[in-house]
MMTF fields as JSON, N, C-alpha, C and O atoms, coordinates in Angstrom:
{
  "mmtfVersion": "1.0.0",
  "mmtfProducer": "UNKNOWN",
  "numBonds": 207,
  "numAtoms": 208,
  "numGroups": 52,
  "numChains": 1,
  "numModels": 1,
  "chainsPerModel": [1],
  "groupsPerChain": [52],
  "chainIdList": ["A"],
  "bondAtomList": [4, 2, 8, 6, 12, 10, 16, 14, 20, 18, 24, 22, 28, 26, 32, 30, 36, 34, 40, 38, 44, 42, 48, 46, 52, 50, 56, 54, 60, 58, 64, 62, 68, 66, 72, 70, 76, 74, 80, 78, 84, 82, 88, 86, 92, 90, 96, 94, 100, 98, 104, 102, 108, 106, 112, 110, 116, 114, 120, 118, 124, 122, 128, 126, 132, 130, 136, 134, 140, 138, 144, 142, 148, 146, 152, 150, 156, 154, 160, 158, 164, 162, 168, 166, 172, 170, 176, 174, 180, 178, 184, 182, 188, 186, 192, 190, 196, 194, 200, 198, 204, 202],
  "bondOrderList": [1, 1, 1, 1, 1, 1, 1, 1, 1, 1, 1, 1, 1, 1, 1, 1, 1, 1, 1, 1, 1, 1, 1, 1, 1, 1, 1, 1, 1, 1, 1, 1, 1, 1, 1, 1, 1, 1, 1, 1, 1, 1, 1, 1, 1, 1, 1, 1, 1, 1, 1],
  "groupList": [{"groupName": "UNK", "atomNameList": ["N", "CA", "C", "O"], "elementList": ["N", "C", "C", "O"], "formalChargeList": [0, 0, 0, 0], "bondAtomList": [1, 0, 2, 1, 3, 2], "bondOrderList": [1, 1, 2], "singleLetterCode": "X", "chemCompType": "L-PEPTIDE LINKING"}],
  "groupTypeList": [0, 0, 0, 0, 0, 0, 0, 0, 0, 0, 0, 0, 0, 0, 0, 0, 0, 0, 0, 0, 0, 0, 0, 0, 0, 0, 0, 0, 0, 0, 0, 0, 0, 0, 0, 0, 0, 0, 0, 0, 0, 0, 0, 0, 0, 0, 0, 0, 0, 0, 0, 0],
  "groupIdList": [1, 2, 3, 4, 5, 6, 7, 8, 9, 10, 11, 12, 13, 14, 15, 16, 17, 18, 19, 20, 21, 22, 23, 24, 25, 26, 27, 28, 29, 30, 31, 32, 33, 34, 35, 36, 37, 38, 39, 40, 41, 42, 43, 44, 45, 46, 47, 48, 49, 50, 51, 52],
  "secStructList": [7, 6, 6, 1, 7, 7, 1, 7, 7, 7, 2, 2, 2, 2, 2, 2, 2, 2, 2, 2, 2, 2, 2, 2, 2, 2, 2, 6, 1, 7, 1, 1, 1, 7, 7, 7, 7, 2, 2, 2, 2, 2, 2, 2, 2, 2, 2, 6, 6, 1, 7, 7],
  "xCoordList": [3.297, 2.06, 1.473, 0.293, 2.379, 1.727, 0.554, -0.429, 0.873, 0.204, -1.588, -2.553, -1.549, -3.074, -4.164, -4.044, -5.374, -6.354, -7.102, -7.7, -7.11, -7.283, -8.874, -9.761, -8.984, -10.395, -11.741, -11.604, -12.881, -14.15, -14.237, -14.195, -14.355, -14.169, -16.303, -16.793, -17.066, -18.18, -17.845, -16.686, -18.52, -18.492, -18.654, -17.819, -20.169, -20.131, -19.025, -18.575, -17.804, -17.016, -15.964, -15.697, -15.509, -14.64, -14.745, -13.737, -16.332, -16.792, -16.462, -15.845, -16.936, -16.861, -15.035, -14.605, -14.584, -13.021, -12.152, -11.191, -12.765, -12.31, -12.353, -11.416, -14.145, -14.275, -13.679, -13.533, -13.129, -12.891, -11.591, -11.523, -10.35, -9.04, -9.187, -8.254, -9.959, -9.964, -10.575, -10.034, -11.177, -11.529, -10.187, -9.838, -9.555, -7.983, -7.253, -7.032, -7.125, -6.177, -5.943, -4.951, -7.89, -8.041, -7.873, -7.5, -8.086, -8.115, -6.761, -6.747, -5.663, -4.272, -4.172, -3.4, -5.239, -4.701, -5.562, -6.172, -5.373, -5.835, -7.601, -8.261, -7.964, -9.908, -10.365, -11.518, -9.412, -9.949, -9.652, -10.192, -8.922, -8.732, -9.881, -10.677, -9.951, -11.219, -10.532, -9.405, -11.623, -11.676, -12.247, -13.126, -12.093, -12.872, -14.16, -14.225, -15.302, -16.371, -17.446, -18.068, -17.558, -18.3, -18.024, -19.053, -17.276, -16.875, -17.763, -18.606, -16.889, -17.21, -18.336, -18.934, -19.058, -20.678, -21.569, -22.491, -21.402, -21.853, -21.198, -20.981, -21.059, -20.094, -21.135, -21.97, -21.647, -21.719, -23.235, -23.77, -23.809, -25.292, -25.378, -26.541, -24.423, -24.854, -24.853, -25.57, -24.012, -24.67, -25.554, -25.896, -26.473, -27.841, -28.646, -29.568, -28.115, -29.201, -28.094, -28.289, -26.94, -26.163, -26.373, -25.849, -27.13, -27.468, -26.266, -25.089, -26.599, -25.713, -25.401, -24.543],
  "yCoordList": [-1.698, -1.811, -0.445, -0.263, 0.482, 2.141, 2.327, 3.067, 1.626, 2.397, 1.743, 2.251, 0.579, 0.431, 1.319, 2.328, 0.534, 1.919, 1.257, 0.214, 1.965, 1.458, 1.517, 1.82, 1.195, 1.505, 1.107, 0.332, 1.844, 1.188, 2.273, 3.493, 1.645, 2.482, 1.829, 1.044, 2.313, 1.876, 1.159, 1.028, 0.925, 0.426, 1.56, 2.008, 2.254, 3.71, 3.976, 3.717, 4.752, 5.508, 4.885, 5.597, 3.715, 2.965, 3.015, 3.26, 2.76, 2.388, 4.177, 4.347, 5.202, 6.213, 7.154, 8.083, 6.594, 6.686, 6.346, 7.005, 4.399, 4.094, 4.556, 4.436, 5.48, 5.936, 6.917, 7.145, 7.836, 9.0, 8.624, 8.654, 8.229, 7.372, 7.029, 7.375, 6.459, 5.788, 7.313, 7.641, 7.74, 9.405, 10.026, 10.445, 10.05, 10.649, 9.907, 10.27, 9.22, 8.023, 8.039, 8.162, 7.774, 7.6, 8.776, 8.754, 10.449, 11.584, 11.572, 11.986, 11.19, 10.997, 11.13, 11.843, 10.187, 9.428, 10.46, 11.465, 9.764, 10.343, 10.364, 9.472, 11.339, 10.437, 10.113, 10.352, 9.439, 8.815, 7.346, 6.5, 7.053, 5.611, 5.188, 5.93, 3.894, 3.374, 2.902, 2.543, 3.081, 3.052, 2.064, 1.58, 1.32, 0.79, 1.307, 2.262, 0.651, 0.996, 0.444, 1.066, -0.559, -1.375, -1.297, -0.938, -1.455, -2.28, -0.604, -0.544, 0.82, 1.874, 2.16, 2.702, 1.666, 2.087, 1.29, 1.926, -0.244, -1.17, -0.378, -1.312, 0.283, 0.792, 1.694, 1.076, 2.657, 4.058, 3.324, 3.572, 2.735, 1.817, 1.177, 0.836, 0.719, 0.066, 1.35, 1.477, 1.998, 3.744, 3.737, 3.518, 3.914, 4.156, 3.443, 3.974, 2.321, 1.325, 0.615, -0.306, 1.714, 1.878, 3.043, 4.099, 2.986, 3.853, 5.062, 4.729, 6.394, 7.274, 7.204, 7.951],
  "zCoordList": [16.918, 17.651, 17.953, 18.254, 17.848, 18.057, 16.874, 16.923, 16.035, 15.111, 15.104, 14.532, 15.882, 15.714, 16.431, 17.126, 15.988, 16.653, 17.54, 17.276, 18.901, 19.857, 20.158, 19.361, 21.342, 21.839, 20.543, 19.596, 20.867, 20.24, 19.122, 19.283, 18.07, 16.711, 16.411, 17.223, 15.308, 15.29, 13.653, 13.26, 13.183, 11.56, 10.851, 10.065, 11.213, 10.684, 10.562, 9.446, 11.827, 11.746, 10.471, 9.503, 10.584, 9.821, 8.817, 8.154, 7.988, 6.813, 6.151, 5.099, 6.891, 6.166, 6.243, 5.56, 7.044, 6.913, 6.058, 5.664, 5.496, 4.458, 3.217, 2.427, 2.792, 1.896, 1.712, 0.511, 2.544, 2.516, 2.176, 0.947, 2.746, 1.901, 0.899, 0.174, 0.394, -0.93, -1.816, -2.872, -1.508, -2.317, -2.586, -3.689, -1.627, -1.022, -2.42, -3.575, -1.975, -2.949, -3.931, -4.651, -4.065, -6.238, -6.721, -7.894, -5.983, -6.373, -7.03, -8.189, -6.53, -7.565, -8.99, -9.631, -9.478, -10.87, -11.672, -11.308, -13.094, -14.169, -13.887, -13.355, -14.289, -14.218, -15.247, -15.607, -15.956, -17.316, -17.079, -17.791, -16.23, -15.813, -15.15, -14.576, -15.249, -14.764, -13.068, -12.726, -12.412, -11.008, -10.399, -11.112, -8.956, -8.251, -7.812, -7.038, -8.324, -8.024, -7.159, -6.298, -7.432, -6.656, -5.064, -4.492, -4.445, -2.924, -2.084, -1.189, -3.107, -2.288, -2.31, -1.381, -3.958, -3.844, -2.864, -2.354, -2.465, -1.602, 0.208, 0.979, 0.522, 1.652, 1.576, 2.237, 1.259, 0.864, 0.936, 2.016, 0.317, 0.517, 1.483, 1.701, 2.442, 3.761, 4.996, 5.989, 4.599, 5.571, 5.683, 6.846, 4.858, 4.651, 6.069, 6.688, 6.322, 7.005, 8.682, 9.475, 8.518, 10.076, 10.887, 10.532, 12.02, 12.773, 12.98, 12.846, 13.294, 13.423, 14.706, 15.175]
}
């Protein structure tokens, strides 16, 4: 139970945390492998229209 995250997180903050992990992540592999694209480009397009 330590490990959850407490208190008021926003979507902003979350949405661009996730991307940033998943940057983290995929940076690993080969970059000739094909990647998840979609979910982060739809994430990365709803920024656009979540208040800062």
């Amino acid at each position: 139970m330590g490990d959850s995250v407490a208190g008021e997180v926003s979507v902003r903050v979350l949405i661009q945390f996730c991307l940033t992990e998943n940057d983290r992540r995929m940076g690993g592999y080969d970059a000739r492998l094909l990647r998840p694209t979609t979910v982060p480009r739809l994430a990365r397009f709803a920024l656009r229209f979540i208040k800062k």
